[in-house]
N, C-alpha and C positions, 0 to 999 in steps of 0.2 A: 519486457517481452523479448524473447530470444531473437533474432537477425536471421532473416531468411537464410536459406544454405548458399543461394548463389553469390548475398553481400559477404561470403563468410571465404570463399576459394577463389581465387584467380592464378590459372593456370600460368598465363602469362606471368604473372611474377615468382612463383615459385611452385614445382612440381610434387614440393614434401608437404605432408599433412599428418597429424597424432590423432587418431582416433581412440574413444574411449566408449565401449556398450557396458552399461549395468542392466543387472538382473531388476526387476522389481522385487517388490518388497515381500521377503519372505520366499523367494524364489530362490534353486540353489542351482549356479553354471558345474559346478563342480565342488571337493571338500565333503565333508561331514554332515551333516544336521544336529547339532546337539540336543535338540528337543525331540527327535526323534530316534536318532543312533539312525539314521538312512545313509547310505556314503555314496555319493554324487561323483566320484573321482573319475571313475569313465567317462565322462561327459568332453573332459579336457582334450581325451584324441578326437572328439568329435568334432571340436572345434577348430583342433591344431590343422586336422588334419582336411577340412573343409576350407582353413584360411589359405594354407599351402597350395592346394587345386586351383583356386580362383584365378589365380595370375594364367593359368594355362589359358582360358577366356578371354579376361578381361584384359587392357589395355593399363594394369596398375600392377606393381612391383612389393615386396615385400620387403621393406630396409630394418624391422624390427618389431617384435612383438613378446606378450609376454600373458600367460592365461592363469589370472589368478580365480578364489575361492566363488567370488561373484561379480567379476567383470574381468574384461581385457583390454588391455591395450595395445595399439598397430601401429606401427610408421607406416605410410604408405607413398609407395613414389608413382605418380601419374606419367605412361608413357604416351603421350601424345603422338607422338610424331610415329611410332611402331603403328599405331590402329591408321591413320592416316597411306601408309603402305599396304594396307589388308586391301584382297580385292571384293567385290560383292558377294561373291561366294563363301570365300572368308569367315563376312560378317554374318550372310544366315548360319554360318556350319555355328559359331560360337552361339549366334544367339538360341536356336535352336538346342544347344548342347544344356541350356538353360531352362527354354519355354518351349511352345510348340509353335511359334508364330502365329502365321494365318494362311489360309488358302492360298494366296497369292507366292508366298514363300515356299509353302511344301509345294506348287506347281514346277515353280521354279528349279529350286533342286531335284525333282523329278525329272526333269528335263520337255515336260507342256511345253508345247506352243505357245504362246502368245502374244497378243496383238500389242502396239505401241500405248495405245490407252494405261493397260494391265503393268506393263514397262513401267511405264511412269511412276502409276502409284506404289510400286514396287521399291522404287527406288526413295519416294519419300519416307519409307519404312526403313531402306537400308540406312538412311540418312540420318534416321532416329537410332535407331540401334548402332550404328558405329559411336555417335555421341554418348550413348548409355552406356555401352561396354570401356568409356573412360572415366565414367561418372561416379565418383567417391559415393555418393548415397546409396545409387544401385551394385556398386561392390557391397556396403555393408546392411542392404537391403538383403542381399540374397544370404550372403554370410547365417545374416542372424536370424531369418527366417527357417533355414534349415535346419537349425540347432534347435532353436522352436518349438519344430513340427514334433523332433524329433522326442524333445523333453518332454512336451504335451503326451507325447503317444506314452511312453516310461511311465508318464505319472497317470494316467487316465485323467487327465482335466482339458480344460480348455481354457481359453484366454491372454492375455498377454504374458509374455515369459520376460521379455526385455524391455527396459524404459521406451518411452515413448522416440526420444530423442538421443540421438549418439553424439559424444564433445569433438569439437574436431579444431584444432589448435595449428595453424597455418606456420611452417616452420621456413624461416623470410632467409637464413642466411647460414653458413658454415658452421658457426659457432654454434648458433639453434639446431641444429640440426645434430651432432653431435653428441651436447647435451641435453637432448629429447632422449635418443638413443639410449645412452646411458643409464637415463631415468628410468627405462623403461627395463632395459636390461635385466638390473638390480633391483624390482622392485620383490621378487621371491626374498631376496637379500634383506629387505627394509625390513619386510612383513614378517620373516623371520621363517620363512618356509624351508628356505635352503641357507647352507655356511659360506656355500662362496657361488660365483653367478654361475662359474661352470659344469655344480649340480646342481641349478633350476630347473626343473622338467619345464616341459613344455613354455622354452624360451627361443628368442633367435640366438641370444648366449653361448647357453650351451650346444645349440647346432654346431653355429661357426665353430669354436673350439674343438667340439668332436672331430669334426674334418682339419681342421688346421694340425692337430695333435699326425694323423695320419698323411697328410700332404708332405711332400717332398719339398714344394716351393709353395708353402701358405698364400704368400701373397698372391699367386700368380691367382686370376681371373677362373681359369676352366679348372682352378683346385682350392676351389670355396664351395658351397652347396648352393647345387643350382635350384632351387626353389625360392632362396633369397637376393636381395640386389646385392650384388658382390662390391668389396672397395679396392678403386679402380688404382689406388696408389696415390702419391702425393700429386698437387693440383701441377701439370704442365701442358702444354699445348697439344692438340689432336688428344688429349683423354679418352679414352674408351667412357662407356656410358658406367657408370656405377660412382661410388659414394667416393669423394676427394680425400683419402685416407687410408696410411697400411690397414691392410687387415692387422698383423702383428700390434701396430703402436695402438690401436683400438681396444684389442683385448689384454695387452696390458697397459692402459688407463685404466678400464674400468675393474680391472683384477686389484690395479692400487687403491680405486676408487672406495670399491667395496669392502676393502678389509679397514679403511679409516671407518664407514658406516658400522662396525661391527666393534662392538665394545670389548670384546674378548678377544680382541687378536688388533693389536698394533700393527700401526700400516702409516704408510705414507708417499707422496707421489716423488718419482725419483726427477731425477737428472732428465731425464730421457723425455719422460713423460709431460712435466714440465714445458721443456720446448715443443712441444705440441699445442697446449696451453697457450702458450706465446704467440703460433702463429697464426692461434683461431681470437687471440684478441681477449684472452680471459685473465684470470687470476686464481690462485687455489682455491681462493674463501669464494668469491662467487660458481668458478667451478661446481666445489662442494653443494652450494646453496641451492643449483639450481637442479645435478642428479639425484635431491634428496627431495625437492618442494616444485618439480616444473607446473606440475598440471595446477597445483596451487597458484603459484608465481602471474601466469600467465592467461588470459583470457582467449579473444580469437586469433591473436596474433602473436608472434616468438619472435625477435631481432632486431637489429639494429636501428636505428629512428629513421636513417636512409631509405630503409626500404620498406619500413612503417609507413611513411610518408606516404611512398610511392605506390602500394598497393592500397592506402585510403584514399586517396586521389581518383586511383582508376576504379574504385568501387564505390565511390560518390560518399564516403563518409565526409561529414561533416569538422569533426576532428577525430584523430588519432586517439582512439582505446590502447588505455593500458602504455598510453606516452612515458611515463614516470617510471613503468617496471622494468619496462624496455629500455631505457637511457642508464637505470642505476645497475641492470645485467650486461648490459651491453657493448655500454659506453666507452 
């Protein structure tokens, strides 16, 4: 039986999360229909471009994503601490940008009167709604509802479009994190949609890349695309908020990455790349192992047995899931 959502996140231990939505069965996000010659390929900016909006709202960041034939994969980075800075107003403008509230709310930004009772209950709404708009479920709640609505309406049906449940793979450490990315990057590459990650349409790949190719200073922060968490550089003290990592050494890693995954084009990880490798604690072969098999590899959790420990601990697990995958990627 699947583990509630909340034994599955703990913010306090880490902010990154791999989400994965499938279509049900026989449902199409995007691609072809072979049984029918239908072509679903429009569907993908509906998605892309609904995943990209959300962070305007919600209080979660965009570190990588990738919209294949019938699911998609997210990194998602949780910014806590940004929604905790919102003021109440703030939080109905976003929630509202969403739902319609309730009476109490539309009063409110109306600018009504009201009395300290009305206050109150007001504010245990705000209370709920600041929490939601950090909440990985109600990000891919609303996400995938929209695409839903929207597919339902395209096909004249009704009923479910997406599984019941979304995967969500807790990314504990540097390394997991990384090579989560990666995996995800590349997966147009696996599947064989695209020859190299940076023509994968609708990828965070080829974003980044397109902007990097035209940036003057790649790496710099305000010359990465800002709809994504940008990488903040390599890990030193006062960091700005974004991913421990050039942007440059990122995209080629997984440039060398991908052309090893590609039978037709000889590739291999340089010099360069390598020591990257090093200082995230990996090796080539597991490297390899894990941007080609992660969501296989791993169940609720991605890293190091340290911090395996430590987020089953405060989540009241019993023992460590997935102790063994994590030790032999890890280690």
């Amino acid at each position: 039986m699947p583990k509630p959502r909340e034994q599955q996140i703990s913010i306090e231990e880490t902010p990154y999360y791999h989400c994965v939505s499938r279509c049900v069965r026989r449902a199409f996000l995007c691609g072809t229909d072979l049984s029918t010659g239908e072509c679903y390929e429009h569907r993908r900016g509906w998605l892309e471009n609904k995943l990209l909006e959300l962070p305007n709202t919600f209080a979660i960041q965009i570190a990588a994503y990738a919209i294949m034939s019938n699911h998609y994969h997210v990194v998602l980075y949780v910014d806590s601490e940004t929604s905790k800075q919102w003021t109440d107003e703030q939080v109905i403008e976003r929630w509202h940008s969403l739902f319609k509230g309730n009476l109490l709310s539309q009063r409110f930004m109306r600018g009504d009167g009201m009395n300290k009772a009305e206050l109150a209950r007001l504010q245990i709404y705000i209370t709920e709604w600041r929490s939601r708009l950090t909440d990985i479920s109600w990000f891919m709640r609303v996400l995938n509802e929209s695409v839903a609505r929207e597919a339902n309406q395209e096909d004249e049906c009704t009923g479910r479009f997406w599984e019941g449940r979304f995967k969500s793979q807790a990314l504990l450490d540097e390394a997991a994190l990384a090579a989560c990315m990666a995996y995800v990057d590349l997966n147009p590459v696996r599947a064989g949609m695209a020859k190299n990650p940076e023509e994968s349409d609708h990828t965070s790949i080829k974003a980044r890349a397109e902007k990097a190719k035209s940036a003057q200073a790649p790496n710099h922060l305000h010359q990465q695309p800002k709809e994504l968490l940008p990488f903040a550089g390599s890990p030193r003290q006062d960091m700005p908020k974004g991913i421990s990592m050039k942007l440059t050494d990122y995209l080629e890693l997984v440039d060398a990455t991908g052309r090893i995954i590609r039978e037709d084009k000889r590739g291999y990880i340089s010099e360069g790349s390598a020591k990257i490798l090093d200082r995230l604690g990996l090796d080539e072969e597991r490297w390899l192992n894990m941007t080609q098999n992660f969501e296989k590899s791993f169940g609720t959790f991605a890293g190091n047995e340290v911090k395996l420990r430590s987020i089953c601990e405060r989540l009241n697990y019993q023992r460590p899931p997935g102790l063994n995958c994590c030790r032999a990627a890890f280690g």
